[in-house]
C-alpha positions as CSV (number, residue, x, y, z in Angstrom):
1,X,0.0,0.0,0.0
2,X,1.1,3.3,-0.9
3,X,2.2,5.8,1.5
4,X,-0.3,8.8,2.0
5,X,1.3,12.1,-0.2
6,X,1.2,15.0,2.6
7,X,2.0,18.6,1.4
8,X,5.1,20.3,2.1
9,X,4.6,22.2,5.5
10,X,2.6,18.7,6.8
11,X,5.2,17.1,5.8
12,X,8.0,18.9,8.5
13,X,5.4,19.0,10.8
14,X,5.3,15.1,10.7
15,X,8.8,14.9,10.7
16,X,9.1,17.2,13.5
17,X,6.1,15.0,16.1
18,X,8.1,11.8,14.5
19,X,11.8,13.3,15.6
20,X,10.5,14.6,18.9
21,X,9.0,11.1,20.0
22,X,12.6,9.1,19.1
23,X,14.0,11.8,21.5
24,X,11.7,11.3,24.2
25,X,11.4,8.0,24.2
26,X,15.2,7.6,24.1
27,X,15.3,10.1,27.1
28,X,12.9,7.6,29.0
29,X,15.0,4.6,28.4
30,X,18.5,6.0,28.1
31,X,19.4,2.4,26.7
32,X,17.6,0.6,24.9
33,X,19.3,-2.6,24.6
34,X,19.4,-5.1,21.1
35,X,21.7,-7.7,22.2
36,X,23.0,-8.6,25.7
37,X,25.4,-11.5,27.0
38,X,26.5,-11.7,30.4
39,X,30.4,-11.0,31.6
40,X,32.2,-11.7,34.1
41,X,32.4,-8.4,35.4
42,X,28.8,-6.7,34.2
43,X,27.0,-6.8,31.1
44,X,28.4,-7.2,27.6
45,X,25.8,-5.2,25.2
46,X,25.2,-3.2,21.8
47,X,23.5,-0.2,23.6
48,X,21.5,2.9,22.2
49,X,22.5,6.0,24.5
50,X,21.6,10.0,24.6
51,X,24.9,10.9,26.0
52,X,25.5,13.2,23.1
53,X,29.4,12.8,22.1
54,X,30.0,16.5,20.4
55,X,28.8,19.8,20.7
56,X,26.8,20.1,17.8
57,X,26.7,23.4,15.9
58,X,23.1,24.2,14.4
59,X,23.3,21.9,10.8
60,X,20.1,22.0,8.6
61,X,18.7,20.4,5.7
62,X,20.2,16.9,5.1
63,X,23.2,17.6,7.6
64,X,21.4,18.0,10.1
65,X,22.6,14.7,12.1
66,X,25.8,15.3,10.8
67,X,28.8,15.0,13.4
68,X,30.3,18.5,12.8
69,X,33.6,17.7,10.8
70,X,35.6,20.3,13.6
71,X,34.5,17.4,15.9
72,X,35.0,14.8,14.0
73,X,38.8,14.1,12.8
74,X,38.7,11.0,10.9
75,X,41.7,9.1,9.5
76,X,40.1,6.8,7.5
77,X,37.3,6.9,4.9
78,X,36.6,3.5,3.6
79,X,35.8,2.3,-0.1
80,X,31.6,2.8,0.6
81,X,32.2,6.3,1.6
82,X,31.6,6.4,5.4
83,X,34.2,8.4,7.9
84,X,36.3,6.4,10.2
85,X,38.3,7.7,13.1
86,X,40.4,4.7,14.1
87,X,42.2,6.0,17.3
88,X,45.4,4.1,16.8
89,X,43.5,0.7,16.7
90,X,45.1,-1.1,13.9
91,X,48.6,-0.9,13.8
92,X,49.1,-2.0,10.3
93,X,48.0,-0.8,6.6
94,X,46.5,-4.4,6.3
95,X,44.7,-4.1,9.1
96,X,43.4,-0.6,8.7
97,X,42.4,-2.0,4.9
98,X,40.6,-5.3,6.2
99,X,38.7,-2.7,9.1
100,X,37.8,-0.8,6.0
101,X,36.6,-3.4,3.9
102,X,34.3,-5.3,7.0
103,X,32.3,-1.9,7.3
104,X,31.9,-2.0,4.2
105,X,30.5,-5.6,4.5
106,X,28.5,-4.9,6.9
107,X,27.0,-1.5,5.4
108,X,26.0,-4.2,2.4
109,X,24.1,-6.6,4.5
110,X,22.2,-3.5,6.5
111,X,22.1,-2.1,2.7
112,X,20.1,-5.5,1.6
113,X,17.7,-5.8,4.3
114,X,16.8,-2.3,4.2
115,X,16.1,-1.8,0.6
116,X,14.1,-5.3,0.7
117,X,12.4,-4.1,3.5
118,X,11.6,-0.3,1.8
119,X,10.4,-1.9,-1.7
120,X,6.9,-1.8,-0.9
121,X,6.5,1.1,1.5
122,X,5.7,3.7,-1.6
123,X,8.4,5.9,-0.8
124,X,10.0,7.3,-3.7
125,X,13.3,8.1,-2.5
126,X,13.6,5.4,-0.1
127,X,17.0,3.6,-2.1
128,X,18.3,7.0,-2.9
129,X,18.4,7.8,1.2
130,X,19.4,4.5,1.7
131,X,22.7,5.0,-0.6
132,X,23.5,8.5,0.7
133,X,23.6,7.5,4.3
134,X,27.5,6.3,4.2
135,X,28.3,10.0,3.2
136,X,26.3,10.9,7.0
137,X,27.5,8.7,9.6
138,X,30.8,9.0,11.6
139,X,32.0,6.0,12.4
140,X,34.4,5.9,16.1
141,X,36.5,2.9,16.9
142,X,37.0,2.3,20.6
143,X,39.7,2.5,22.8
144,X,39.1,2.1,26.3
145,X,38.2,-1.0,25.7
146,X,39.6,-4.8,27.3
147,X,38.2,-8.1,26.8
148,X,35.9,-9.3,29.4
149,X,34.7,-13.2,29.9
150,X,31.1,-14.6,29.8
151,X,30.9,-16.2,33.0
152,X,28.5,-19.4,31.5
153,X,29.9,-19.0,27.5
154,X,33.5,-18.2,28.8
155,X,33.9,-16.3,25.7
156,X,35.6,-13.5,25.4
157,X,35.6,-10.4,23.7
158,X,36.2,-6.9,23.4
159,X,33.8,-4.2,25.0
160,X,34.1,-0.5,27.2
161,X,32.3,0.4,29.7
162,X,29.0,1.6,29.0
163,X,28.2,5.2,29.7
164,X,23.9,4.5,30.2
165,X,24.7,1.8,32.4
166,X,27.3,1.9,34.2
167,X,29.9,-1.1,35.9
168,X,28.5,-2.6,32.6
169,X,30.4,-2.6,29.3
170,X,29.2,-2.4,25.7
171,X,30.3,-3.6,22.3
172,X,29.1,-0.9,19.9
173,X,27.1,2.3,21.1
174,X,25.4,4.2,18.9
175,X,23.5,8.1,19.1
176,X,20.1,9.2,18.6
177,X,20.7,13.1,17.8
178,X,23.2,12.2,15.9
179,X,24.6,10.0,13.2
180,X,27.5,8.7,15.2
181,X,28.5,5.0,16.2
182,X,31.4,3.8,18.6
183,X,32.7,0.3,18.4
184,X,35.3,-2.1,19.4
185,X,38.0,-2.7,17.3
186,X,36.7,-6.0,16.0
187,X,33.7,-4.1,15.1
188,X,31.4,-7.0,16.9
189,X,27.8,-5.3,16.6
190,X,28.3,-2.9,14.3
191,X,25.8,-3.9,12.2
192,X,22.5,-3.3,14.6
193,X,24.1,-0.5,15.4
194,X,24.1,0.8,11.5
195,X,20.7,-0.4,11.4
196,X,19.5,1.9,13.7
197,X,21.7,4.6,12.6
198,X,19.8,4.1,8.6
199,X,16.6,4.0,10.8
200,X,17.3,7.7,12.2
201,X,18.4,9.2,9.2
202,X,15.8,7.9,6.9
203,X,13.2,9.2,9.7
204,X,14.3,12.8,9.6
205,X,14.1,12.5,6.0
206,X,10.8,11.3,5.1
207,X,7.3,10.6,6.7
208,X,8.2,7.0,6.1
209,X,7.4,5.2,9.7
210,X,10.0,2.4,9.5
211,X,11.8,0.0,12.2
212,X,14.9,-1.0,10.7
213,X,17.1,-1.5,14.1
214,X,14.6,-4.4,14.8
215,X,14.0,-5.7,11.4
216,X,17.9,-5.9,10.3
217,X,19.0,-7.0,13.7
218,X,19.9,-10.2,12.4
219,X,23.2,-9.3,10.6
220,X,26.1,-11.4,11.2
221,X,29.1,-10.2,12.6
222,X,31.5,-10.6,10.0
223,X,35.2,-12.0,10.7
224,X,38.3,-10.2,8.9
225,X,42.1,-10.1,8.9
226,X,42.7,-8.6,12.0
227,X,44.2,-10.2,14.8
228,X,41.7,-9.7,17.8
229,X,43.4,-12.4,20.4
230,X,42.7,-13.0,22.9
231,X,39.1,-12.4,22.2
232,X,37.0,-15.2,21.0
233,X,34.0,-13.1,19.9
234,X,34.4,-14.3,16.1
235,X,33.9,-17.7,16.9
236,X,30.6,-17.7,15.8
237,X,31.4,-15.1,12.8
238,X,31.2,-15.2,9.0
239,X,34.1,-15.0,7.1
């Protein structure tokens, strides 16, 4: 069925009421969690938080939930177009080349379900949105992070602390008021997290209603040529 076709001046008002109510219901929660596994010393989890990670200048029009670029010093831009600021975390050209490529792997899966997801929804636009998003999200690897042990898996993997919950520790962390994602170095849930990430942006876009951090939650973390010992997290991974 066909979206309804509201007028201009509708049209920001809905995105406005639709924007507002992400905001306040990510206020209520502070975390709203996708994935959890228990650790040894808390909980391991891919968490969405409102602890807003710049000071955001006053962007409009498609930028609006840009990271400002003066906040926002990336080292790496990877082959699909999104920034990457690595903080030291792979050591090696190969390495920073493999990190590169995964995102990129994972931005095709999110990509995939997205657009299969969009088809029917009678939104124009919906596949161009979809492919200008890598241009719009800022991408953070982690590093205050150390690898923590599942006390009934007794796997281990790489997480920081979590800033909504804390003497717990979180995998990937992504923003709502902006289009920002922080994540371990072996980029274990990255890909909800992007989900969710497409899911804003596409909201303050169009009048599309869409849940894309549920309905692509599924994506595999994906294994790559980086050297993530003694963490065991990519035991279960796809190459």
């Amino acid at each position: 069925m066909r979206a309804r076709q509201l007028d201009p001046a509708s049209r920001e008002v809905a995105r406005g009421h639709f924007r507002a109510a992400v905001r306040s219901a990510s206020r209520a929660s502070l975390a709203l969690t996708i994935s959890i596994a228990l650790s040894a010393c808390g909980t391991v989890e891919q968490t969405t938080t409102y602890y807003p990670l710049t000071e955001k200048t006053n962007q409009t029009g498609k930028n609006a939930l840009d990271v400002p670029p003066a906040k926002f010093g990336f080292d790496l831009m990877t082959l699909g177009g999104f920034k990457v600021k690595t903080n030291g975390q792979y050591k090696t050209e190969e390495q920073r080349k493999a990190a590169a490529a995964a995102i990129d792997r994972y931005w095709s899966e999110v990509q995939k379900c997205a657009t299969d997801g969009l088809q029917a929804s009678g939104t124009a636009n919906a596949s161009q949105l979809i492919a200008e998003f890598p241009s719009h999200l800022s991408i953070e690897i982690a590093n205050t992070w150390k690898v923590v042990e599942g006390p009934t898996t007794h796997r281990r993997m790489q997480a920081f602390p979590s800033l909504a919950r804390p003497g717990t520790w979180s995998t990937a962390r992504r923003e709502e008021d902006e289009l920002y994602i922080l994540v371990v170095p072996e980029l274990n849930g990255l890909g909800p997290q992007m989900a969710g990430e497409l899911n804003l942006w596409l909201s303050a876009q169009t009048t599309l209603m869409s849940d894309l951090a549920n309905a692509c939650s599924s994506v595999p973390c994906i294994r790559f040529s980086y050297n993530n010992a003694p963490s065991q997290a990519w035991g279960e991974c796809v190459n």
